[in-house]
C-alpha positions in Angstrom: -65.9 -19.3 -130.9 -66.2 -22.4 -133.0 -69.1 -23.9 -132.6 -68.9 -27.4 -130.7 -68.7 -30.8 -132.8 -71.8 -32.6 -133.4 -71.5 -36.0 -131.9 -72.0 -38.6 -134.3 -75.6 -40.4 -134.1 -75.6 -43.5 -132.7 -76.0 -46.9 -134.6 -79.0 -48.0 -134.9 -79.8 -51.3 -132.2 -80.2 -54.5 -133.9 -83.5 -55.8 -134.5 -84.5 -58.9 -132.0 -84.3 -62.2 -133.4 -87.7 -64.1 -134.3 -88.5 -67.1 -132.8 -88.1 -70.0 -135.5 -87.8 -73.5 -136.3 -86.2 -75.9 -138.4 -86.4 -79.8 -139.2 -84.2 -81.7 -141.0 -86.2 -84.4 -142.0 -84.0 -87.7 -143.1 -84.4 -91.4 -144.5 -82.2 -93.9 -146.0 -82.1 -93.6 -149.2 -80.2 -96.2 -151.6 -76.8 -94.7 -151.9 -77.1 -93.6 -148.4 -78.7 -91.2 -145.9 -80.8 -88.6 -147.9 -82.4 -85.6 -146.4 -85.3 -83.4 -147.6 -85.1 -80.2 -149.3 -87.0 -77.0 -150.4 -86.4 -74.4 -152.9 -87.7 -71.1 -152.1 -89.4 -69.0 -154.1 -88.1 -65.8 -155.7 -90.8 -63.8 -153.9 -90.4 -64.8 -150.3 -88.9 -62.3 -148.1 -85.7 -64.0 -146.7 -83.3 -66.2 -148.7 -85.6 -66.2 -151.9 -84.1 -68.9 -154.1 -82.4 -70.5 -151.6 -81.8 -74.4 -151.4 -83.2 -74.6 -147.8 -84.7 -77.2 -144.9 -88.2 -76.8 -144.0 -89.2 -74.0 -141.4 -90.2 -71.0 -140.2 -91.7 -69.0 -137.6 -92.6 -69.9 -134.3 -96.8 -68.8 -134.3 -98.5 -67.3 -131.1 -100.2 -70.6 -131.0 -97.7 -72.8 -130.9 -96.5 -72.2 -127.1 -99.8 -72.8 -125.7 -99.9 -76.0 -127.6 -96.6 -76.7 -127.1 -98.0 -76.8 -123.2 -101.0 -78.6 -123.3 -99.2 -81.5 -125.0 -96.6 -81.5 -122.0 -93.5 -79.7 -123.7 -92.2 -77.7 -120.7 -88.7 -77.3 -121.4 -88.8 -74.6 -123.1 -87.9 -75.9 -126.6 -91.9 -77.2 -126.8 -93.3 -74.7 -129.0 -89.8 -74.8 -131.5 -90.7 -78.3 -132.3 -94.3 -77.6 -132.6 -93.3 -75.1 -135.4 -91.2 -77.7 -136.9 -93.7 -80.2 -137.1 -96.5 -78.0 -138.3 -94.3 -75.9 -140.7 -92.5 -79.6 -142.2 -96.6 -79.8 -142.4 -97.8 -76.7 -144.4 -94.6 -76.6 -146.4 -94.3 -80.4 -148.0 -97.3 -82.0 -146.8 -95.3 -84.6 -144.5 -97.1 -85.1 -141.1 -94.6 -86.3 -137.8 -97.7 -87.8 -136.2 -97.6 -90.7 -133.1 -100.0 -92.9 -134.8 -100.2 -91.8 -137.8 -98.7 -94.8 -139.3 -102.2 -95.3 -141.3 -102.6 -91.3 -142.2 -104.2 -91.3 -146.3 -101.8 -89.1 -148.5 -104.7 -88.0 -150.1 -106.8 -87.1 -146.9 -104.0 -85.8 -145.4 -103.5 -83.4 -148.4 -107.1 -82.1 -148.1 -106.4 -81.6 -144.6 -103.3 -79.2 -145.2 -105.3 -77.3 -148.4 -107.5 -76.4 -145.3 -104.8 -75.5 -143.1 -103.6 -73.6 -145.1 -107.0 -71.2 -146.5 -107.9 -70.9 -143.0 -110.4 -73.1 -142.1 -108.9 -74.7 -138.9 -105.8 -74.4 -137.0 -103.1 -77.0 -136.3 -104.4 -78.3 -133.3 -108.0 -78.4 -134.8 -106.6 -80.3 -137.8 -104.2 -82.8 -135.0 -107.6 -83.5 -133.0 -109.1 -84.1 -136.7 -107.0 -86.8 -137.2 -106.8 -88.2 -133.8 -103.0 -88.2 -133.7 -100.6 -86.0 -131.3 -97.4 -84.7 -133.3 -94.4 -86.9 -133.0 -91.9 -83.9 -130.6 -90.4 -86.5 -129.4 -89.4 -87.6 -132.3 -87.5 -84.7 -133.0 -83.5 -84.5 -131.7 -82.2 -80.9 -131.1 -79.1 -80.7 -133.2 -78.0 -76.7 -133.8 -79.1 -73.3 -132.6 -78.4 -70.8 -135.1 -78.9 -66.5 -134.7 -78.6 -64.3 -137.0 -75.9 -61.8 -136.9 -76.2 -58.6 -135.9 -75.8 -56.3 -139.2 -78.8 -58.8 -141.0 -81.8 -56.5 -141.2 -84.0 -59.7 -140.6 -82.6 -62.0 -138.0 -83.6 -65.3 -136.6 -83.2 -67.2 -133.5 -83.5 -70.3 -135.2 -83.4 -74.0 -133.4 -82.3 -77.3 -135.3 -83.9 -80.4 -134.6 -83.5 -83.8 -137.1 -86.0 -86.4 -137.2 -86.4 -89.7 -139.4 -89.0 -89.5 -142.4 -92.8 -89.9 -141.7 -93.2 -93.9 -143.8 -95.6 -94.2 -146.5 -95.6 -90.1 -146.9 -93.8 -88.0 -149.6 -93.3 -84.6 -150.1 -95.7 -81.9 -152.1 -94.2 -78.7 -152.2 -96.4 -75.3 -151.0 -96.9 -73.8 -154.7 -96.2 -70.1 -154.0 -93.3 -70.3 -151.0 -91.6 -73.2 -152.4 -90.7 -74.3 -155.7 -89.7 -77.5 -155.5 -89.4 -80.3 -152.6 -87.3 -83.1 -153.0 -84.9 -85.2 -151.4 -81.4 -85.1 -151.8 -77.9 -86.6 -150.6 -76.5 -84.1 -148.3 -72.7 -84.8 -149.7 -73.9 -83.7 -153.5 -75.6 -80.6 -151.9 -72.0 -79.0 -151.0 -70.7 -79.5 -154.4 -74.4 -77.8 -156.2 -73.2 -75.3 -153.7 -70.4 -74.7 -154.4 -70.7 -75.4 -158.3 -73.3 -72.3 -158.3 -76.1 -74.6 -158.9 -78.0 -74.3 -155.7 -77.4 -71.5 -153.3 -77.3 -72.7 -149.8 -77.3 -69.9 -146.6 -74.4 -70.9 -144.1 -76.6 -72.7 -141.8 -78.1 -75.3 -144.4 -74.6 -75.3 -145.9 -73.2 -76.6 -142.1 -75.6 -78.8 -141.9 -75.6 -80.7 -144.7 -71.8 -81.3 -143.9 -72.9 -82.8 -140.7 -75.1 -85.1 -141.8 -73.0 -86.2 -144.5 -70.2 -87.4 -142.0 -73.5 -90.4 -141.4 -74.1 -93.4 -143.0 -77.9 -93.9 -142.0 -80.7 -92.4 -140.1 -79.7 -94.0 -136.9 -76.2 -93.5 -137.4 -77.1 -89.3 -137.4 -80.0 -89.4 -134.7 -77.7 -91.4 -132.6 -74.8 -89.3 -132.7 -75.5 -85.6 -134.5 -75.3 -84.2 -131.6 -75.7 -80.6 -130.8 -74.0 -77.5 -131.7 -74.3 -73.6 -130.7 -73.9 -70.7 -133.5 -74.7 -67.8 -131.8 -74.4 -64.4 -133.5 -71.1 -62.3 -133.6 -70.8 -59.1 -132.0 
């Protein structure tokens, strides 16, 4: 007798997405609305030397925080992560009365973020100021497909730039930190000059469609990508 087929293993399960956050920080610029952008580095471990937004992962700390400052509906600690990754990334601090913040203090304050030497919400009582969530509108949540061997749950918020501040780019992560007219970013795109992953590449085409700042937090709205099966 023949001996009985093996049945074929079965396909590995999908990893769970990772908590994450992204801000899509805008001002008006002279030509138009302009949006901040990163470059990342070639070392990073997703998208390396991608044009991107600023963001990242969602830390353990960020849901108790998210709590104490009385962001209970569940979307708290994603703008926390926003806010504090905008933060460690480009130096730009959304801060409710922070209108006064020193560029130069403030960049002290991140170098210590940053080695270790406090945590965010050592650094926010610091400087006396409570991040500006509510600042933040919820325009996209993005996961990553199934077949991508690092995915991302990934929510979208848009928020008008911090006056006064500009950005420094995170030497290491990052290579650059600029800001740029979201219109000209689908033609570096598509000209090869800047790669941009489909979510930044979306985006960029909705915020284009706006005029100014108020024009896009007024009527971005909010869109739902989840991952195909």
């Amino acid at each position: 007798m023949p001996p009985a087929p093996v049945p074929p293993s079965p396909a590995p399960a999908a990893p769970d997405p990772v908590p994450s956050a992204t801000v899509l920080v805008a001002r008006d610029g002279p030509g138009g609305i302009q949006v901040l952008a990163v470059v990342r580095g070639q070392g990073v471990g997703f998208a390396p030397g991608a044009l991107a937004f600023p963001g990242g992962v969602v830390d353990p700390g960020d849901w108790p925080l998210a709590l104490a400052l009385g962001q209970e509906d569940g979307l708290g600690a994603y703008r926390l992560a926003a806010v504090r990754e905008l933060f460690e990334e480009t130096g730009l601090l959304l801060a409710a009365g922070g209108d006064g913040l020193d560029g130069e203090g403030l960049a002290l304050c991140r170098e210590a973020l940053l080695r270790g030497e406090v945590d965010f919400a050592g650094l926010l009582a610091d400087l006396g100021v409570r991040p500006a969530l509510d600042s933040l509108v919820h325009v996209a949540h993005w996961i990553t497909p199934r077949s991508f061997p690092r995915r991302f749950t990934t929510h979208f918020f848009l928020a008008p730039a911090p006056p006064g501040q500009e950005p420094r780019h995170e030497a290491g992560e990052l290579t650059a930190a600029f800001w740029m007219d979201p219109g000209e970013a689908l033609h570096w795109h598509h000209s090869g000059r800047h790669r941009l992953m489909l979510p930044t590449l979306h985006s960029c085409g909705r915020l284009a469609r706006f005029a100014s700042v108020a024009e896009a937090m007024a009527g971005m709205g909010f869109e739902f990508r989840p991952a195909p099966d």
